[in-house]
C-alpha positions, 0 to 999 in steps of 0.5 A: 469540485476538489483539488488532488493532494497529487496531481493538483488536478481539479476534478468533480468526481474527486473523492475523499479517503479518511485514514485511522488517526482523522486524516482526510486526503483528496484524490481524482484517481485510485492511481494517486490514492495508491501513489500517496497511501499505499504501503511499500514492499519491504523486499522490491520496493514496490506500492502494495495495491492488494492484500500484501502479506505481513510477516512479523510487522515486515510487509511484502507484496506477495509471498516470493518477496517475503520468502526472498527477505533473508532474515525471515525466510522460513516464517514468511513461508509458514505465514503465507500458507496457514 
């Protein structure tokens, strides 16, 4: 049984995530796996479960907060649809 880097909750289905660069995290849901890990949309501020999209190393949630970001606009738009 491990122990969430989270939640502190003890659980036996736990798994581990191993991340580029050796880093090894501990988790007893995708939920916290996804609070701690997950990257953040430059635009609404919201956790990117998904693919997202990255416009010139910016990341977004999805294509209408990349084209609401108002110094990229028209690349996020040629980014999203090629």
């Amino acid at each position: 049984m491990a122990t969430c880097e989270v939640c502190g909750n003890e659980y036996d289905l736990s798994f581990e995530i191993h991340t580029k660069g050796g880093g090894r995290h501990t988790f007893d849901s995708f939920e916290c796996a996804i609070h701690k890990l997950a990257p953040v949309c430059e635009h609404c501020g919201c956790k990117v479960a998904g693919h997202g999209v990255d416009v010139d190393g910016h990341f977004f949630c999805c294509a209408h907060c990349a084209r609401e970001s108002s110094e990229l606009g028209s690349k996020a738009r040629d980014a999203v649809t090629a």
